[in-house]
C-alpha positions in Angstrom: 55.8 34.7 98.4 57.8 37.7 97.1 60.6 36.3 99.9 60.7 33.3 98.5 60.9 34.3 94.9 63.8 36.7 95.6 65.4 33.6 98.1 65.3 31.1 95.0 66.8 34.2 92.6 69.5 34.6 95.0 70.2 30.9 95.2 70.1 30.4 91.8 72.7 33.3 91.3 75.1 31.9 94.0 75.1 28.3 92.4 75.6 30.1 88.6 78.6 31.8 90.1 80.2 28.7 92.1 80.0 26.9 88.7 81.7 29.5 87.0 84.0 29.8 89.7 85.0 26.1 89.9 85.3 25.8 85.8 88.0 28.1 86.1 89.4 28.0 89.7 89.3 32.1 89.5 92.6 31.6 86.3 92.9 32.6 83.0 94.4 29.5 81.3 96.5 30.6 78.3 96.1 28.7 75.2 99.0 26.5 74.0 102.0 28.1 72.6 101.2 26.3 69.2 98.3 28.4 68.8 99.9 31.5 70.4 100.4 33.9 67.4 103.6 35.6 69.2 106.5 33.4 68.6 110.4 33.7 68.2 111.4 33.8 64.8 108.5 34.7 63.7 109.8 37.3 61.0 112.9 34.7 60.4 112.2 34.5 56.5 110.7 37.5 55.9 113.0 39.9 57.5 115.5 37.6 59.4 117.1 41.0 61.0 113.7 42.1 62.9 114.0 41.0 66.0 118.2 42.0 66.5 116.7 45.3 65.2 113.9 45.7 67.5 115.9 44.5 70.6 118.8 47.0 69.4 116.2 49.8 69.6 114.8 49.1 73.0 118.0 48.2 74.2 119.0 51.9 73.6 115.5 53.1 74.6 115.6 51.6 78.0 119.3 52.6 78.1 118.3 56.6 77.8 115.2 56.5 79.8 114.3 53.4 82.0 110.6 54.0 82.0 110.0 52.9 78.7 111.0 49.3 79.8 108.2 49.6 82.0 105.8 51.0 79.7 106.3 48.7 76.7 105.8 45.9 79.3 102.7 47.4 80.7 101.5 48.2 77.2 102.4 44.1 76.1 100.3 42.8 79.3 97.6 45.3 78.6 97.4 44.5 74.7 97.3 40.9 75.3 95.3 40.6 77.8 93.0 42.6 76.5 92.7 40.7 73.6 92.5 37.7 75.2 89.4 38.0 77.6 87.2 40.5 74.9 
């Protein structure tokens, strides 16, 4: 009896899983940029220099030290992600 038990847990499992599985063919699918909250111009009224200033400074960042091209991209993926799935 105790087989059986654990062989109709185990199924039960498996089939929870494939429908998981199938819902979202193993993909994160992003919501639509409209509800994104990252856009460009996003500062356009409020400080219409922002983003030339930001893009000057980690123009001149990556220029000095490559890495940090890296690591603000690795720090962007890891923020958003993050954010996303929690």
């Amino acid at each position: 009896m105790a087989k059986l038990a654990a062989l109709l847990v185990s199924f039960a499992m498996l089939m929870a899983a494939a429908r998981v599985e199938r819902a979202g063919a193993g993909f994160y699918t992003p919501a639509s940029p409209s509800t994104c909250g990252l856009k460009v111009g996003y500062y356009h009224d409020k400080c219409p220099h922002a983003e030339a200033i930001v893009k000057g400074v980690v123009g001149s960042a990556v220029l000095r030290d490559p890495g940090v091209g890296a690591g603000l991209i690795r720090m962007l993926f890891h923020d958003c992600f993050v954010e996303v799935v929690v």
